[in-house]
C-alpha positions as CSV (number, residue, x, y, z in Angstrom):
1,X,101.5,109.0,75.0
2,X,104.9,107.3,74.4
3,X,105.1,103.6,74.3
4,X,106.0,102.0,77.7
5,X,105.0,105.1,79.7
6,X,103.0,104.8,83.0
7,X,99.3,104.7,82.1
8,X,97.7,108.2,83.7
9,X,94.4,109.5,84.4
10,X,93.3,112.6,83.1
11,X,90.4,115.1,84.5
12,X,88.6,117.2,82.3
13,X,86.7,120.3,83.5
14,X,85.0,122.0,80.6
15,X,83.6,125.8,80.6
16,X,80.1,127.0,81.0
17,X,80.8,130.1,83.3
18,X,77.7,129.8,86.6
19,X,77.2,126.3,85.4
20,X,80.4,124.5,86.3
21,X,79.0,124.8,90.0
22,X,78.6,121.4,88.9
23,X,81.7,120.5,88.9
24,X,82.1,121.2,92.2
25,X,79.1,118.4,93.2
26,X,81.0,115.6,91.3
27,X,84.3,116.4,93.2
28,X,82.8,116.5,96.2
29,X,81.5,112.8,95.8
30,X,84.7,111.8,94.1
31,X,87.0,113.1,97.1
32,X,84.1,111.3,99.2
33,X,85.1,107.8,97.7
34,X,88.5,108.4,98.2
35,X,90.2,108.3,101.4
36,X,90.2,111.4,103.6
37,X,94.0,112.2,103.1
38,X,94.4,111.2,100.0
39,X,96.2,113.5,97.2
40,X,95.0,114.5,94.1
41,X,94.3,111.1,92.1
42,X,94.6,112.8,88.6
43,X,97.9,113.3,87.7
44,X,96.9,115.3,84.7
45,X,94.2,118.5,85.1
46,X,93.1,120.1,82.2
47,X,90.8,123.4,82.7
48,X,88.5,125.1,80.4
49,X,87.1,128.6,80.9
50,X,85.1,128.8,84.6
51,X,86.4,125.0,84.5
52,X,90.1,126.6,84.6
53,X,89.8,128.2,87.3
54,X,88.4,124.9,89.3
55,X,91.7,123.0,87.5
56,X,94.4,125.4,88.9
57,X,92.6,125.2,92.1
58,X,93.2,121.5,92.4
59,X,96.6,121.5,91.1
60,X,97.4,124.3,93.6
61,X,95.7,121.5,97.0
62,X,97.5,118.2,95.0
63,X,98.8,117.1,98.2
64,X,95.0,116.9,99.9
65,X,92.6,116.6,96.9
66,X,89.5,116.6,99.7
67,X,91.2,120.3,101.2
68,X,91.4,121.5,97.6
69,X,87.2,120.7,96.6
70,X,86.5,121.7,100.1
71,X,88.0,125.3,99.2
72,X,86.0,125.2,95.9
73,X,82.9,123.8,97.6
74,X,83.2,127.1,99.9
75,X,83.6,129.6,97.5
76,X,81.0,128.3,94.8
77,X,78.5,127.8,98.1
78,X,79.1,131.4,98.9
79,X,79.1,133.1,95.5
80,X,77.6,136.4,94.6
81,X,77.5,137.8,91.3
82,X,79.6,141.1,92.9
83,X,82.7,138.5,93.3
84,X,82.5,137.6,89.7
85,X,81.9,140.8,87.8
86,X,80.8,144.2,89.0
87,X,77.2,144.7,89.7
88,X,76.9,148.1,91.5
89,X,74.9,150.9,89.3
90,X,78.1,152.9,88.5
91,X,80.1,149.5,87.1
92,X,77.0,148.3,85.3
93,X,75.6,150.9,83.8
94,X,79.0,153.2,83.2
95,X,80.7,149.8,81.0
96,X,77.7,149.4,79.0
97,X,77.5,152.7,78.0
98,X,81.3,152.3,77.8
99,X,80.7,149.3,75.3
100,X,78.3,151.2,73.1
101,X,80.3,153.8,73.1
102,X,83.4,151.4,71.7
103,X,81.0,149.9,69.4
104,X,79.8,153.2,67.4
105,X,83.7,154.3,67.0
106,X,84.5,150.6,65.6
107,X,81.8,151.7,63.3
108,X,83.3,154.6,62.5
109,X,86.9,153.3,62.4
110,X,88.2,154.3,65.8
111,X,89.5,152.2,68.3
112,X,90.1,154.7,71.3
113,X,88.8,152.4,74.2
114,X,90.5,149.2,75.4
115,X,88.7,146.6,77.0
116,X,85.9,147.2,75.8
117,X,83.3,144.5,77.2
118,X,79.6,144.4,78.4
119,X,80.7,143.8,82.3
120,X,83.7,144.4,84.2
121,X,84.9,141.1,85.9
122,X,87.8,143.0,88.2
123,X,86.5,141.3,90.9
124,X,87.3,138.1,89.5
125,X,91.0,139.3,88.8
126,X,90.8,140.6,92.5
127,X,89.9,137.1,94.0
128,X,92.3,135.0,92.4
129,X,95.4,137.5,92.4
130,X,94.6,137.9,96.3
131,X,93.6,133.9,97.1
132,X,95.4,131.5,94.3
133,X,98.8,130.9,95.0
134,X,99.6,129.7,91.7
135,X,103.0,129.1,92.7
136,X,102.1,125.9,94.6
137,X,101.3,124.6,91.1
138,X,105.4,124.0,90.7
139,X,105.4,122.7,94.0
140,X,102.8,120.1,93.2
141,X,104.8,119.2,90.5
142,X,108.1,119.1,92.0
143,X,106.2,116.7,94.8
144,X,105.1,114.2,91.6
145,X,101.6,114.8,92.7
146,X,100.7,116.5,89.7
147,X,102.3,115.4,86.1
148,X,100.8,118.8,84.1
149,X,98.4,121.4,84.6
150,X,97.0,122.8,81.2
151,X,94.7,125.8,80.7
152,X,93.0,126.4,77.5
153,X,92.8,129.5,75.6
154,X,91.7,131.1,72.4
155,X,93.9,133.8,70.4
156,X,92.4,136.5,68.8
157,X,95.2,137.3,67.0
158,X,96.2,134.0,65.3
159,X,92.5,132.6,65.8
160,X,94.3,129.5,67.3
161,X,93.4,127.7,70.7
162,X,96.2,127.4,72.9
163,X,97.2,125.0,75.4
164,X,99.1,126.5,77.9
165,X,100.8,123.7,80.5
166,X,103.0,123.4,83.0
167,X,104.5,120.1,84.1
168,X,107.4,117.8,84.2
169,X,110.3,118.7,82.2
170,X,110.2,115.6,79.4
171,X,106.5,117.1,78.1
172,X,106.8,117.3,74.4
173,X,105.1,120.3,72.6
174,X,102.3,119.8,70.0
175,X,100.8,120.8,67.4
176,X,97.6,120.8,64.8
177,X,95.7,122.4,62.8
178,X,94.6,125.6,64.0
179,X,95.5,124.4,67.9
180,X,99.0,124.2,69.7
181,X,100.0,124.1,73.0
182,X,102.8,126.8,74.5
183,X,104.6,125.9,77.9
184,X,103.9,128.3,80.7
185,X,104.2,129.3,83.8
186,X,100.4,129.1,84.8
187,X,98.9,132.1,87.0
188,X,96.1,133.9,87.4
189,X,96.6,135.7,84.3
190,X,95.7,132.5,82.1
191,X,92.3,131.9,84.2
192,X,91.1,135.0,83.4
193,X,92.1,134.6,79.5
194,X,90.7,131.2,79.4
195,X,86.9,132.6,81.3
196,X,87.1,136.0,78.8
197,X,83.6,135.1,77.6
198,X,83.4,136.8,74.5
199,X,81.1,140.5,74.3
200,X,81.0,139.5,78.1
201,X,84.5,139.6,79.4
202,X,87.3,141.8,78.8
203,X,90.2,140.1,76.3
204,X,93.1,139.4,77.9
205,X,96.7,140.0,76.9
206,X,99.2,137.4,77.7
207,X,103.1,138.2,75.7
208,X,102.2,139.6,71.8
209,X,98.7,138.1,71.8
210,X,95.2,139.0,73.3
211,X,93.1,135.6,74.4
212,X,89.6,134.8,74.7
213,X,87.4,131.9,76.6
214,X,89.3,129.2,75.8
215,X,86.2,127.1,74.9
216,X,86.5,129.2,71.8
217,X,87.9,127.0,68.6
218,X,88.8,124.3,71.0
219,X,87.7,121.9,67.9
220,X,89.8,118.8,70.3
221,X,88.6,119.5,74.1
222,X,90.3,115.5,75.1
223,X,93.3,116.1,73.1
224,X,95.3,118.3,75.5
225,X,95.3,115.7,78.1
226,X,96.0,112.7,75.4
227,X,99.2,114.8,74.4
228,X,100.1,114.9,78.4
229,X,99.7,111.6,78.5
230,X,96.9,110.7,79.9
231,X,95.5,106.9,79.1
232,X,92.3,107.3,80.2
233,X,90.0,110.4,81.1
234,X,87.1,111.3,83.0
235,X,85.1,114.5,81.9
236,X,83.1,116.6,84.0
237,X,80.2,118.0,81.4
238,X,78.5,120.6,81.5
239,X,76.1,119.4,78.8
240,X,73.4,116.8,78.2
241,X,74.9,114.9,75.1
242,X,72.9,111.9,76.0
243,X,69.6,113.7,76.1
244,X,66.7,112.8,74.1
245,X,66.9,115.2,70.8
246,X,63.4,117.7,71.5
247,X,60.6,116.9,69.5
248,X,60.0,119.4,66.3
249,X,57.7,122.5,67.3
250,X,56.5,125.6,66.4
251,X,58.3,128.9,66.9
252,X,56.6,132.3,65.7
253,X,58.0,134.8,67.9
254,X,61.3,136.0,66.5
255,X,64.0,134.9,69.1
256,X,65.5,137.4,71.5
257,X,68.7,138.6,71.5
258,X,69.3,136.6,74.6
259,X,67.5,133.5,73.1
260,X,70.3,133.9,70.4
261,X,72.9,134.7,72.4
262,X,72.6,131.8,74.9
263,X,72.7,129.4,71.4
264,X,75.4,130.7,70.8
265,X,77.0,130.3,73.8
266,X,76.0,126.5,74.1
267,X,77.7,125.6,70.7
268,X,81.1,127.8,72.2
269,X,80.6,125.7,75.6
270,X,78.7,122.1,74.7
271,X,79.0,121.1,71.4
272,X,82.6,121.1,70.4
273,X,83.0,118.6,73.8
274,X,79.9,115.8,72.3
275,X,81.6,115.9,68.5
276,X,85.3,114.9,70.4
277,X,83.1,112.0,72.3
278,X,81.0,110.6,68.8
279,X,84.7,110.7,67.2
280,X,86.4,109.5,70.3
281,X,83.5,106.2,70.3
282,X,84.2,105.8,66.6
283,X,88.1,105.4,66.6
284,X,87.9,102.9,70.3
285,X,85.6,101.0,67.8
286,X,88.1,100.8,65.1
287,X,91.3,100.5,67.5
288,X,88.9,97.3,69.0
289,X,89.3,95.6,65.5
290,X,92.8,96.0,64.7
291,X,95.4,93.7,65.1
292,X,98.2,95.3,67.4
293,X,100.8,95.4,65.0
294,X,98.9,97.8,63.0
295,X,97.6,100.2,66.1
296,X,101.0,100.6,66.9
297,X,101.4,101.5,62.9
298,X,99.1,104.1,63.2
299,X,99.7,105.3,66.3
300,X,96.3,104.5,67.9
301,X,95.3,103.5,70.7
302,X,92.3,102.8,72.7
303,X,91.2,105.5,75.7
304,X,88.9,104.7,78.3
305,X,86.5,107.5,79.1
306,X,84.0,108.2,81.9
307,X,81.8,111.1,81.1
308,X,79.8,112.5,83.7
309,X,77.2,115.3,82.8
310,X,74.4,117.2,84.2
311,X,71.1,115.1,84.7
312,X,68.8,117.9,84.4
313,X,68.7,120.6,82.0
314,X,70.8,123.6,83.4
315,X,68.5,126.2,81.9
316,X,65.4,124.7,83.5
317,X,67.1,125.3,86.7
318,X,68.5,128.7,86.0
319,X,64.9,129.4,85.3
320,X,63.9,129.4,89.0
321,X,66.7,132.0,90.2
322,X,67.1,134.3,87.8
323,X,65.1,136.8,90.3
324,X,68.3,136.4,92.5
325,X,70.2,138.7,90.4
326,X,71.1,142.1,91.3
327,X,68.8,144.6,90.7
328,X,71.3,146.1,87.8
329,X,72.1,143.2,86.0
330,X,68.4,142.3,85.7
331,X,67.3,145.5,84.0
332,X,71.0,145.2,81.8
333,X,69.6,141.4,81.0
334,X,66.0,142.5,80.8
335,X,67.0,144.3,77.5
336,X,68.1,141.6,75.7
337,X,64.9,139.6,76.6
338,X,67.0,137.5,79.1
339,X,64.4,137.6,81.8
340,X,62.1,135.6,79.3
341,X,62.2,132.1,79.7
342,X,64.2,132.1,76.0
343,X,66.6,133.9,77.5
344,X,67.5,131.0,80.5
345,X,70.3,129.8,78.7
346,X,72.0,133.5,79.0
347,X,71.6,133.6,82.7
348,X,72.3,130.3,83.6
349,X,76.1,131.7,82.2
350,X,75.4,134.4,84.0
351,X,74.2,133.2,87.7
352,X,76.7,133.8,90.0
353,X,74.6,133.9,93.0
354,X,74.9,131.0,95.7
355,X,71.2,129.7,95.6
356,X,71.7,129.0,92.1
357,X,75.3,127.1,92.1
358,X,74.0,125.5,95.4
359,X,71.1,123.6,93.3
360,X,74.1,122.7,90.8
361,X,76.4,121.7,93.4
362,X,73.9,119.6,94.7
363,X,72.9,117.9,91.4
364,X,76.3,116.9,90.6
365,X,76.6,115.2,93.5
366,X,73.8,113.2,93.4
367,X,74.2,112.4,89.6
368,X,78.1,111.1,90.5
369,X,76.4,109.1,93.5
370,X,74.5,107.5,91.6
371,X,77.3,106.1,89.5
372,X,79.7,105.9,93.2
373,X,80.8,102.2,91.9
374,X,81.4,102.9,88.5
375,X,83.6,105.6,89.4
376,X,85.1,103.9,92.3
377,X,86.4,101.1,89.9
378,X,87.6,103.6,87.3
379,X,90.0,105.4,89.8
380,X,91.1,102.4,90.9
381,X,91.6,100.1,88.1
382,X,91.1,102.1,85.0
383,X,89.4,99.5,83.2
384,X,86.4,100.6,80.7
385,X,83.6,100.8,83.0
386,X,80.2,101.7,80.3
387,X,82.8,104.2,78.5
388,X,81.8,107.0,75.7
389,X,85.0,105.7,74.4
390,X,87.8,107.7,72.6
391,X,89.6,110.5,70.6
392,X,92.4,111.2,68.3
393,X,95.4,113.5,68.8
């Protein structure tokens, strides 16, 4: 942020496909605290995979922040996995055996099928072509109720992660190693690129490149919105990062595919977010002991940071709905050894059915009501209320 500009607050929203139903729980208390016709209090949004899609939605309502978590509060209420990806017999089952087919000719060394992915999430392309109007993002910004919008994704081609944003016109470009941001005109095209779930979603193409889930090599998940110009941040987690570490057991059954896929998935979607916070904590400490001639030396400067994360394990949860699946996708799953309780993690990616993000909704808003003060005085003053403290650009 440049010297003398006007402090901002930032709002994170990280990726975790089902699981940012969360999200939608801490919103809901936040527009709760504020008052009824207020606009959006976060000048800067940044949006990470299924958290992108909540982002754009926000920056799209900026004028009434409680009208644009309402319309995500309805949707996520309402959700069935058919909205998200296909789940009919011919969908299912035809793209899988369209994805084995694509696999055996990589094999062989021919690539004669595009889009090649386990399901087929036109549904999802259908919803927000028909009901975003991602125009109103300009407008938003026009209005100075929103400074930037930014949308992470990942490239396949360059293996970079890509900030795409749209905001005022004096936003300076940036980049680092292996990350860069690219101004853009944000639309539904970049939501689906940034929730491509890789093996699960279709890539995406957006000019010469084809993207993936943004939450993909995003090494610096705070440092989009530092480089916007946010002064301070609050993150909506989808993680536990101040969990007790589990005790050391025993493990003789050979994992599961889906045991191993749903690790893999939490290091893509969790841990790339609680390494930015342990280095963010580390530098506010050091910037705390320097004299201010030499933070302004080396360009460092303290951020206040309000993490807000899940209370309860998300997999425990997904645990008790996985039978709400369709029929399809629970033999598809089944396969994997997803229906085991190793495979929870998978689903609870997976879960697009209302039950399910219902019990999330609900837990983030009794986890941010909890802390109703705390949050109250960081919207209002920005002063370091218990922070997790900050991160370099």
């Amino acid at each position: 942020m440049r010297q003398g500009a006007e402090p901002k607050l930032g709002l994170i929203l990280s990726g975790g496909g089902a699981r940012a139903a969360y999200q939608i729980g801490v919103l809901r208390a936040i527009a709760g605290i504020l008052p009824r016709q207020a606009h959006n209090p976060f000048p800067i949004i940044c949006g990470t995979s299924a958290g992108a899609l909540n982002a754009a939605t926000l920056a799209v309502n900026a004028r009434n922040f409680r009208k644009g978590v309402q319309y995500l509060s309805n949707i996520w209420k309402n959700f069935q996995v058919g909205e998200v990806y296909r789940a009919d017999p011919v969908g299912v089952f035809g793209n899988s055996i369209r994805w084995f087919i694509g696999v055996v000719l990589s094999m062989m060394g021919i690539n004669k099928l595009n889009r090649v992915s386990l399901l087929d999430n036109t549904p999802l392309a259908d919803l927000l072509y028909k009901t975003l109007p991602c125009e109103k993002i300009q407008e938003s910004i026009d209005d100075g109720l929103l400074h930037a919008l930014c949308i992470t994704a990942s490239g396949y081609g360059t293996g970079h992660s890509v900030a795409f944003y749209q905001g005022v016109k004096d936003i300076q470009p940036w980049q680092r190693a292996r990350r860069h941001s690219a101004p853009a005109k944000i639309d539904a095209t970049h939501l689906l690129a940034s929730s491509a779930i890789p093996f699960l979603f279709p890539a995406v193409h957006i000019h010469r490149e084809f993207f993936g889930d943004g939450s993909m090599r995003q090494a610096a998940p705070i440092s989009a919105a530092l480089h916007l110009g946010a002064s301070r941040v609050l993150i909506i987690g989808l993680g536990q990062s101040g969990a007790e570490p589990p005790r050391h057991g025993h493990m003789d059954e050979y994992p599961s595919l889906a045991h191993i896929a749903g690790h893999a998935l939490n290091s893509i979607f969790l841990d790339s977010m609680e390494v930015d916070l342990e280095r963010l904590h580390r530098i506010n400490r050091t910037v705390s002991m320097m004299h201010e001639e030499t933070r302004q030396a080396v360009k460092l400067r303290h951020i206040d940071v309000l993490l807000i994360e899940p209370s309860q394990p998300i997999d425990s949860i997904a645990e008790r709905y996985t039978n709400r699946l369709p029929w399809t996708i629970r033999i598809l799953l089944r396969g994997v050894g997803a229906m085991r309780r190793s495979g929870a993690n998978l689903v609870s990616y997976l879960l697009f059915e209302k039950e399910f993000c219902r019990a999330l909704i609900e837990l983030g808003y009794q986890d941010a009501m909890k802390r109703k003060e705390e949050i109250r005085a960081f919207l209002d003053t920005g002063h370091e209320i218990n922070a997790t403290d900050n991160l370099p650009q």
